[in-house]
mmCIF file as Biopython writes it, N, C-alpha, C and O atoms, coordinates in Angstrom:
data_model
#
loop_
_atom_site.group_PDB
_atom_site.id
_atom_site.type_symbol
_atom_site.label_atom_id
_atom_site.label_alt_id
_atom_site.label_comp_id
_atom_site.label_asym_id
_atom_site.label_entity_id
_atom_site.label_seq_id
_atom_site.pdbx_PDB_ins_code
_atom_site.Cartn_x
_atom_site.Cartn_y
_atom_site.Cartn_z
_atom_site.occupancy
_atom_site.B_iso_or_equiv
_atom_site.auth_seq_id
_atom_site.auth_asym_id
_atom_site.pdbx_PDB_model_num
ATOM 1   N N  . UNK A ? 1  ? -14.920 -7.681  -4.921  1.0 0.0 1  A 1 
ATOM 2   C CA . UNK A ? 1  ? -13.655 -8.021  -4.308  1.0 0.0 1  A 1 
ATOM 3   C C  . UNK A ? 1  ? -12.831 -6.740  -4.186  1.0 0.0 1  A 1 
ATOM 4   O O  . UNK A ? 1  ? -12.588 -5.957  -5.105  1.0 0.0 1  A 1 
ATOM 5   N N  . UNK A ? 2  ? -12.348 -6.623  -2.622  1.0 0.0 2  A 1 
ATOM 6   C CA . UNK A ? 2  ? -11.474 -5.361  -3.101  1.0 0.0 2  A 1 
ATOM 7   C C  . UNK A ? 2  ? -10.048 -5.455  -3.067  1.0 0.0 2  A 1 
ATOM 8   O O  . UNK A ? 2  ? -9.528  -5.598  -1.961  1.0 0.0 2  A 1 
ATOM 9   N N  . UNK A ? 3  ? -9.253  -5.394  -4.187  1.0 0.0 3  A 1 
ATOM 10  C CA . UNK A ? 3  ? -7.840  -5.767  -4.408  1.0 0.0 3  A 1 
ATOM 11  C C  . UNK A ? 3  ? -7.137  -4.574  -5.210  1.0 0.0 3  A 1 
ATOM 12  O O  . UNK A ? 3  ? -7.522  -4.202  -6.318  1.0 0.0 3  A 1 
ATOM 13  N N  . UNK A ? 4  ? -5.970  -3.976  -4.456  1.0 0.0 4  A 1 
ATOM 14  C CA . UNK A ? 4  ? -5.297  -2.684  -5.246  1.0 0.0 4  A 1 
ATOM 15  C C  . UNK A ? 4  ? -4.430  -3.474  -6.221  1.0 0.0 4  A 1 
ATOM 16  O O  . UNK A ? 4  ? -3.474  -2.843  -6.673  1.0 0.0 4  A 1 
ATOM 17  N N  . UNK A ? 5  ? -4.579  -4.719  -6.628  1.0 0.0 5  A 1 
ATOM 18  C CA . UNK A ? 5  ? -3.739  -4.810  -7.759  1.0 0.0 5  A 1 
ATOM 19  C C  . UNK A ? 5  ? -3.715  -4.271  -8.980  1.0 0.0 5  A 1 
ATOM 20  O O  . UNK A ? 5  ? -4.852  -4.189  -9.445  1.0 0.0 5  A 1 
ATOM 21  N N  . UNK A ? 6  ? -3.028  -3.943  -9.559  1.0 0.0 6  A 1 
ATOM 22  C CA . UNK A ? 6  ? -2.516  -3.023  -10.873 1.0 0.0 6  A 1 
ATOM 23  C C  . UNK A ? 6  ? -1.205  -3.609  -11.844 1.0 0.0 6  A 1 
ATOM 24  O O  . UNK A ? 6  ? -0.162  -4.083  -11.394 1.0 0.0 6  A 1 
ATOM 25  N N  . UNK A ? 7  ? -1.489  -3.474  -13.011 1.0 0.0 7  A 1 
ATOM 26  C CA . UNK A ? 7  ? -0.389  -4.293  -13.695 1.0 0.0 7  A 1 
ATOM 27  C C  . UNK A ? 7  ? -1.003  -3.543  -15.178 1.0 0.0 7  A 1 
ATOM 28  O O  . UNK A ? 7  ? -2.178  -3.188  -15.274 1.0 0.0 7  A 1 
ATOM 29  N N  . UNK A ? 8  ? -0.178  -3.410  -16.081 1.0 0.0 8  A 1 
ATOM 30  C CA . UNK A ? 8  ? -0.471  -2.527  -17.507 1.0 0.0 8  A 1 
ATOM 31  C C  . UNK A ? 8  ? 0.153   -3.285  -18.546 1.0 0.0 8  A 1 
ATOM 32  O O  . UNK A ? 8  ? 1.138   -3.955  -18.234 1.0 0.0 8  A 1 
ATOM 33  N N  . UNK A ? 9  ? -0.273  -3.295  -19.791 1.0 0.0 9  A 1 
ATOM 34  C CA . UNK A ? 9  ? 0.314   -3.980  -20.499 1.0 0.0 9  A 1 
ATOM 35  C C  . UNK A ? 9  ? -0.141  -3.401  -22.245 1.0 0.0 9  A 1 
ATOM 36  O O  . UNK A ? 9  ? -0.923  -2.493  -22.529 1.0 0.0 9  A 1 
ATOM 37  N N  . UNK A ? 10 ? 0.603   -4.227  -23.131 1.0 0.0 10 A 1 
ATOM 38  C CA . UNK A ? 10 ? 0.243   -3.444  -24.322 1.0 0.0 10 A 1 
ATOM 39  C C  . UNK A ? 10 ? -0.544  -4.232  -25.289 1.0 0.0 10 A 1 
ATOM 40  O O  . UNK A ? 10 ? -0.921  -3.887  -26.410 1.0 0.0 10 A 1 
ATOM 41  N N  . UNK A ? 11 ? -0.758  -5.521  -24.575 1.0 0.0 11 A 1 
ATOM 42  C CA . UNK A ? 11 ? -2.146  -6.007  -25.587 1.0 0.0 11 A 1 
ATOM 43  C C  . UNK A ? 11 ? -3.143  -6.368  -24.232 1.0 0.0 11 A 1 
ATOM 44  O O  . UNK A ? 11 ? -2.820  -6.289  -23.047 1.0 0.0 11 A 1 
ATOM 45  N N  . UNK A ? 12 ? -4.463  -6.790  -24.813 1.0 0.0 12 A 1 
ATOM 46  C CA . UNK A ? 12 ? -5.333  -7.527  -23.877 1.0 0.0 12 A 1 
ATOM 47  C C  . UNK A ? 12 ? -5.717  -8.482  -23.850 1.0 0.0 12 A 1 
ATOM 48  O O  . UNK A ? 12 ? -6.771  -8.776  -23.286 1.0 0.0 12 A 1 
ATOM 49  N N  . UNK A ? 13 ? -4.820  -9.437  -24.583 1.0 0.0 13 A 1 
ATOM 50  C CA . UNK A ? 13 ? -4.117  -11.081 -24.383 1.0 0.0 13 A 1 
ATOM 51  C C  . UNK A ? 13 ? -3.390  -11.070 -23.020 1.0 0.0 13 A 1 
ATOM 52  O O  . UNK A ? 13 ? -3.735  -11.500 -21.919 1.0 0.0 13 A 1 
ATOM 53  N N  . UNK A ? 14 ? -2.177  -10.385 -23.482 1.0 0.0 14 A 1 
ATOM 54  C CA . UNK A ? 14 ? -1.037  -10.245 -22.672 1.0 0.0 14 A 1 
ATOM 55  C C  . UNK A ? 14 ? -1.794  -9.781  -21.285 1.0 0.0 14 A 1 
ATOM 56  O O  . UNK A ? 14 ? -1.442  -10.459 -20.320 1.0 0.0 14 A 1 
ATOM 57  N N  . UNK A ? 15 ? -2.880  -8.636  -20.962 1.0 0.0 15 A 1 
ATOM 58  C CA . UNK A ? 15 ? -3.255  -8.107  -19.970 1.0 0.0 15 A 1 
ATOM 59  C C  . UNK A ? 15 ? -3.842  -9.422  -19.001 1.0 0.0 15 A 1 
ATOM 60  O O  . UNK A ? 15 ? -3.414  -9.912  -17.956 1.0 0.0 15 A 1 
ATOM 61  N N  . UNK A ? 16 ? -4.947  -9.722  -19.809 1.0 0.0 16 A 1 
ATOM 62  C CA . UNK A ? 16 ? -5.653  -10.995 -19.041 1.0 0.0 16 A 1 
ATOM 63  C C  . UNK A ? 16 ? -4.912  -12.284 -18.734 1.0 0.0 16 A 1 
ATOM 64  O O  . UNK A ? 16 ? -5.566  -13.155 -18.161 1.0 0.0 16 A 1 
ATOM 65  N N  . UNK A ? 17 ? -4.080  -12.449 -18.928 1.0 0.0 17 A 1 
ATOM 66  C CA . UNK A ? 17 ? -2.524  -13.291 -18.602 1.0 0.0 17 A 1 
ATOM 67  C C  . UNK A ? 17 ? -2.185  -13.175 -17.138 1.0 0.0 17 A 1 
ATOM 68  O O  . UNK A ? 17 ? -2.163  -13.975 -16.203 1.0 0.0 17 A 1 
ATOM 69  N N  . UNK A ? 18 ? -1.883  -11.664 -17.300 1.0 0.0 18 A 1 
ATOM 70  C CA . UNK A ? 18 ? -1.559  -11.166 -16.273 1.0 0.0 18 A 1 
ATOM 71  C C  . UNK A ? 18 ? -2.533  -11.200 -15.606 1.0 0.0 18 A 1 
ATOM 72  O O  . UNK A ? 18 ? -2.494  -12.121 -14.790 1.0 0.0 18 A 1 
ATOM 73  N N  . UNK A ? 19 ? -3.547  -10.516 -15.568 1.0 0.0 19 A 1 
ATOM 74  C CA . UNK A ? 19 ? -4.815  -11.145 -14.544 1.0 0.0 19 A 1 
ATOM 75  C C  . UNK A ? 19 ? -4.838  -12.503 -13.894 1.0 0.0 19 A 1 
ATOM 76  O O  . UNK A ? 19 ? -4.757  -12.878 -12.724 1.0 0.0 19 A 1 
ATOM 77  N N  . UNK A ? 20 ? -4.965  -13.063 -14.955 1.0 0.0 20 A 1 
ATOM 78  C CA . UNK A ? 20 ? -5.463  -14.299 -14.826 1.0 0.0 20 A 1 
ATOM 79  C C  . UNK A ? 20 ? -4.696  -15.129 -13.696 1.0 0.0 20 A 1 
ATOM 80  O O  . UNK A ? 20 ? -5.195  -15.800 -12.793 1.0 0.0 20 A 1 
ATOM 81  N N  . UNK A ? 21 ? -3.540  -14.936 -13.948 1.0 0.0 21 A 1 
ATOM 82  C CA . UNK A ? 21 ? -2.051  -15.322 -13.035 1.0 0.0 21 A 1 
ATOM 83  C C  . UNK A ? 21 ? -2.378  -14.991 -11.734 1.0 0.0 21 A 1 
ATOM 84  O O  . UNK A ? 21 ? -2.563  -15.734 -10.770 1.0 0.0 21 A 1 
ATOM 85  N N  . UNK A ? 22 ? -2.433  -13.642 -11.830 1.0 0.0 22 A 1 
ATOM 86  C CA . UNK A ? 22 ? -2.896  -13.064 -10.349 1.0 0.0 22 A 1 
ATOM 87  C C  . UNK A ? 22 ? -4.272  -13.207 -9.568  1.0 0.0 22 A 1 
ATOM 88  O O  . UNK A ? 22 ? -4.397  -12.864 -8.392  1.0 0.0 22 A 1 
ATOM 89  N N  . UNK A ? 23 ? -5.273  -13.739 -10.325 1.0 0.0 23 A 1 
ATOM 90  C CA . UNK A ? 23 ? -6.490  -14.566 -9.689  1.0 0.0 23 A 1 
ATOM 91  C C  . UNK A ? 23 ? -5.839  -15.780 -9.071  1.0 0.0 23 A 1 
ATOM 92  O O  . UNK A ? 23 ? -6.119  -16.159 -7.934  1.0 0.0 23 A 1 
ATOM 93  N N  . UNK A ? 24 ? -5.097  -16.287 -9.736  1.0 0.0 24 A 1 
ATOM 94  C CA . UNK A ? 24 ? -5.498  -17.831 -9.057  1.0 0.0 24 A 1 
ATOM 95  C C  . UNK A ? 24 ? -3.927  -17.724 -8.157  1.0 0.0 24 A 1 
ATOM 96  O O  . UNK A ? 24 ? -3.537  -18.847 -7.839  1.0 0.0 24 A 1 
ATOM 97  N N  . UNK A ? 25 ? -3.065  -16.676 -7.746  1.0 0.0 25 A 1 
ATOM 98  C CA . UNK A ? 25 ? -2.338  -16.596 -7.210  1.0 0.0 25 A 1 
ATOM 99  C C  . UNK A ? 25 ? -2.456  -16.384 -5.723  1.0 0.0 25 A 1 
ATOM 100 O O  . UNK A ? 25 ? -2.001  -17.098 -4.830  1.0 0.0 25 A 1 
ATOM 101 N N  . UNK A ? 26 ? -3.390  -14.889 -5.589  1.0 0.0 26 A 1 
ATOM 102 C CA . UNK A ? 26 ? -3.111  -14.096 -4.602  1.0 0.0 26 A 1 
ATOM 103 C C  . UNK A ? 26 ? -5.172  -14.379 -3.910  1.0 0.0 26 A 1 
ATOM 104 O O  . UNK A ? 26 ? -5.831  -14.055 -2.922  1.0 0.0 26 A 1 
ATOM 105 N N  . UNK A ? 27 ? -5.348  -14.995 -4.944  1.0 0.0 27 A 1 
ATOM 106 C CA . UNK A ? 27 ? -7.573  -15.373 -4.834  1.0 0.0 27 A 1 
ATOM 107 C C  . UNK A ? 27 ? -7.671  -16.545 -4.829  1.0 0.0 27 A 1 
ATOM 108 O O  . UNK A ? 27 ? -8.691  -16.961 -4.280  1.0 0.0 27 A 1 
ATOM 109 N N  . UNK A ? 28 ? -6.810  -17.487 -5.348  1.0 0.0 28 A 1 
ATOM 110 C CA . UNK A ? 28 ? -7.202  -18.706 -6.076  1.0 0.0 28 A 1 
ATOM 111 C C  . UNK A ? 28 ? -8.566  -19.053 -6.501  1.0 0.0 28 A 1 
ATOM 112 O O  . UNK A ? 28 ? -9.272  -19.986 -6.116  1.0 0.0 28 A 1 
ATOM 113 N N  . UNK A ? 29 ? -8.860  -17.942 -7.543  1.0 0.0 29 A 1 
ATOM 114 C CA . UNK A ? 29 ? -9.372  -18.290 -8.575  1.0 0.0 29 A 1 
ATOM 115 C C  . UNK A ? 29 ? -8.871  -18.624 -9.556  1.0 0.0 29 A 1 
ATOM 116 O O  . UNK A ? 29 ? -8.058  -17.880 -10.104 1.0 0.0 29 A 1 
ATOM 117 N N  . UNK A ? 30 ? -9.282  -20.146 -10.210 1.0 0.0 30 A 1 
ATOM 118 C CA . UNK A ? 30 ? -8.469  -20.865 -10.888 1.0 0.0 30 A 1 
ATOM 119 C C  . UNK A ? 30 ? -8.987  -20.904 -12.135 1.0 0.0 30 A 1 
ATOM 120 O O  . UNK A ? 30 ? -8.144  -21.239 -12.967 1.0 0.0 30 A 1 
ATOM 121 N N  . UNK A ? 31 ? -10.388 -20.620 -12.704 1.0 0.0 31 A 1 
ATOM 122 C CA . UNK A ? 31 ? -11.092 -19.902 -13.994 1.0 0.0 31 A 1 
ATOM 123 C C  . UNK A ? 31 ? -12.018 -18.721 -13.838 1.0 0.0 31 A 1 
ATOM 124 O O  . UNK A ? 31 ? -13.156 -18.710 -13.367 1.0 0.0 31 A 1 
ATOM 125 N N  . UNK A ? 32 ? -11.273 -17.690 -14.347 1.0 0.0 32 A 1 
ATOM 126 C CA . UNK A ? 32 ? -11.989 -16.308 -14.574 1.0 0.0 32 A 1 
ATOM 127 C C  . UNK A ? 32 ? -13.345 -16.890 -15.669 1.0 0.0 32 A 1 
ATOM 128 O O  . UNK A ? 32 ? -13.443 -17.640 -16.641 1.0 0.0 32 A 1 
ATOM 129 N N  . UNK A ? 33 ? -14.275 -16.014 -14.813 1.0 0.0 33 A 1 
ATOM 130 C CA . UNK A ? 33 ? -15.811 -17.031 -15.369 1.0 0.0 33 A 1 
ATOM 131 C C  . UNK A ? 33 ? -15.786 -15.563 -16.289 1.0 0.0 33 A 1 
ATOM 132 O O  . UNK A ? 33 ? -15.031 -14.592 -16.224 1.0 0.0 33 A 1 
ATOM 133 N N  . UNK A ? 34 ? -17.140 -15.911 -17.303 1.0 0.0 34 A 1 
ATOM 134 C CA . UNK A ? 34 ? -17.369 -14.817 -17.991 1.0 0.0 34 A 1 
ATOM 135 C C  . UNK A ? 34 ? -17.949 -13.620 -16.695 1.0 0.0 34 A 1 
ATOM 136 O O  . UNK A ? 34 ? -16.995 -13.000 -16.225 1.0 0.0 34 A 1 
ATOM 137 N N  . UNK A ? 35 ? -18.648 -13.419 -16.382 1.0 0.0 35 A 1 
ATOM 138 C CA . UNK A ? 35 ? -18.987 -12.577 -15.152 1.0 0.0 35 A 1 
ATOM 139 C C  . UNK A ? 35 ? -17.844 -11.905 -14.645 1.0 0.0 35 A 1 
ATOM 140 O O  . UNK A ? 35 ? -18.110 -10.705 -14.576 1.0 0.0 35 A 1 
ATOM 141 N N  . UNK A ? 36 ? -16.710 -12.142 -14.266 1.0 0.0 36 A 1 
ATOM 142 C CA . UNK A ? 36 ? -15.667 -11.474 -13.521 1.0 0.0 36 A 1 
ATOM 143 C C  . UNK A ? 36 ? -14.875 -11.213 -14.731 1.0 0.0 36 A 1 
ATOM 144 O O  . UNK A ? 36 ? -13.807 -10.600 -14.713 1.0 0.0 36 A 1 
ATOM 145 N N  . UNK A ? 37 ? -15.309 -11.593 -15.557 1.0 0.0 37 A 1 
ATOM 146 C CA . UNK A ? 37 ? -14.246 -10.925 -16.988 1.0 0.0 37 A 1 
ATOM 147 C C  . UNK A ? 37 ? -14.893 -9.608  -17.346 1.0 0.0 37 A 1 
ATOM 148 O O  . UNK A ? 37 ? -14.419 -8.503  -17.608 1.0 0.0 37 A 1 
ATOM 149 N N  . UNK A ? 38 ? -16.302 -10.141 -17.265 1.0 0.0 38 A 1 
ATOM 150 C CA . UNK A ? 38 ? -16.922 -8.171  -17.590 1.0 0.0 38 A 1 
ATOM 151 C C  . UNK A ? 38 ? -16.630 -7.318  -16.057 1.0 0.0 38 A 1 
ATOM 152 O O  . UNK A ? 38 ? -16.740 -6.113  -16.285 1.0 0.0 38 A 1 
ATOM 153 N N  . UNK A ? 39 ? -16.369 -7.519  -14.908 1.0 0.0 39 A 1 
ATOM 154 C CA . UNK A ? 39 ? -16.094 -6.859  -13.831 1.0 0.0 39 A 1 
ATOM 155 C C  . UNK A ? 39 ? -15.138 -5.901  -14.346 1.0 0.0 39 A 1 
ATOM 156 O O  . UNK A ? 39 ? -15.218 -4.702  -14.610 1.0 0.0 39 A 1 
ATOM 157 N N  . UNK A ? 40 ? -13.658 -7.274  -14.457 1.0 0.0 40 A 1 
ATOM 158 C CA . UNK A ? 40 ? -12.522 -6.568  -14.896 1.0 0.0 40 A 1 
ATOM 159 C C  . UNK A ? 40 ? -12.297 -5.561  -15.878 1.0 0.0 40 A 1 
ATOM 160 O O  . UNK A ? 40 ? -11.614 -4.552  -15.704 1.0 0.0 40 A 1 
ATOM 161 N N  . UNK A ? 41 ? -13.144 -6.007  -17.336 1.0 0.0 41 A 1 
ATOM 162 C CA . UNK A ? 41 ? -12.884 -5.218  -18.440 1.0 0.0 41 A 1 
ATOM 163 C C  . UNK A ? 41 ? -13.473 -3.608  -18.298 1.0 0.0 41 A 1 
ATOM 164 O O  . UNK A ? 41 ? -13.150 -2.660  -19.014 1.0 0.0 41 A 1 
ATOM 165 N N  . UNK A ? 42 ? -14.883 -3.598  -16.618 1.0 0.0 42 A 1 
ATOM 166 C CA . UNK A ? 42 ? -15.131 -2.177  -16.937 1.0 0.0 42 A 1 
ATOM 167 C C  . UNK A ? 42 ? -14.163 -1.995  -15.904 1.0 0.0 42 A 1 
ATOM 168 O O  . UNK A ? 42 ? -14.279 -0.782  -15.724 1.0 0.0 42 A 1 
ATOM 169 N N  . UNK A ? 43 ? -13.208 -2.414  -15.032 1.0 0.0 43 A 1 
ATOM 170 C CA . UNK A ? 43 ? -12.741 -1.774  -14.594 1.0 0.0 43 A 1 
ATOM 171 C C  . UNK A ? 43 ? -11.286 -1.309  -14.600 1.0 0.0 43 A 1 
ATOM 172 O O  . UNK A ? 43 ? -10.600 -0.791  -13.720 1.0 0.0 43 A 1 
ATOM 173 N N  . UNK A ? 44 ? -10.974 -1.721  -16.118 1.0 0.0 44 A 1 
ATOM 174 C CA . UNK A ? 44 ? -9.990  -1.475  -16.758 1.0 0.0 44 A 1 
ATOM 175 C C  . UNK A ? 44 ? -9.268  0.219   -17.265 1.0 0.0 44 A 1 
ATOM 176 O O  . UNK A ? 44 ? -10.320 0.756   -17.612 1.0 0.0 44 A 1 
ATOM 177 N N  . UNK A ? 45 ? -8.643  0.831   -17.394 1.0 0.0 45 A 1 
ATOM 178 C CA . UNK A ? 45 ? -8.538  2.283   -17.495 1.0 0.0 45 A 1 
ATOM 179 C C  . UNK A ? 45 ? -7.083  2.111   -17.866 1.0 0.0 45 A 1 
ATOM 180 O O  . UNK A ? 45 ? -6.163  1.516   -17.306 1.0 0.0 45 A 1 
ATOM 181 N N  . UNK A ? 46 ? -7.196  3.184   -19.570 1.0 0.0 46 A 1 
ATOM 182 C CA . UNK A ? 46 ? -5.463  3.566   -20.078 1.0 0.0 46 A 1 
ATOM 183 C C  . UNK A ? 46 ? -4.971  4.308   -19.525 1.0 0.0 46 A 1 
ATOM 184 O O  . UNK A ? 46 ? -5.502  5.186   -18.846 1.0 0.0 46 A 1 
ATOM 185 N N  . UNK A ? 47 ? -4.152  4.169   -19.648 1.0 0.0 47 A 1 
ATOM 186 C CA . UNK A ? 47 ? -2.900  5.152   -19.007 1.0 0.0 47 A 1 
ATOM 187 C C  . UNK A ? 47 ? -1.844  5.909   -19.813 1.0 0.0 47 A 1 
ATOM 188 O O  . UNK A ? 47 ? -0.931  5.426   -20.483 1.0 0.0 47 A 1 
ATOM 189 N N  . UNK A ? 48 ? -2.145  7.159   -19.619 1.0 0.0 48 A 1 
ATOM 190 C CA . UNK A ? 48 ? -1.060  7.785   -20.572 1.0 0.0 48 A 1 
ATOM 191 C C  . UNK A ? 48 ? -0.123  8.212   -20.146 1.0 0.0 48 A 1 
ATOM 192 O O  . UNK A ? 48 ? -0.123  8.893   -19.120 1.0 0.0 48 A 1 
ATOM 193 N N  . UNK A ? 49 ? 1.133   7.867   -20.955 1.0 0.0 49 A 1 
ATOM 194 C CA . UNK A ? 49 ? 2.412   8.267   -20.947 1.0 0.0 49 A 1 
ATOM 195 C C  . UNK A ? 49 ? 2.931   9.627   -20.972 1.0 0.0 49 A 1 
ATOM 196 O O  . UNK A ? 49 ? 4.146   9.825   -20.960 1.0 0.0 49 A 1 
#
């Protein structure tokens, strides 16, 4: 899927929240399957301040 969404956060509860929100918002995907959870997590990257 190609989507420039971006959003940062300081746990990865809180992160996948935010994901998650924005799947079934802007994709309506309405359950992140395990498969698109490992997509996301490698394509995850910190960011320093």
């Amino acid at each position: 899927m190609d989507c420039a969404f971006e959003t940062a956060s300081k746990s990865n509860d809180e992160l996948f929240t935010k994901i998650s929100d924005h799947a079934k918002a802007a994709h309506n995907i309405e359950e992140v399957s395990p498969e698109l959870k490992q997509k996301i997590t490698g394509a995850i990257r910190k960011k320093l301040f």
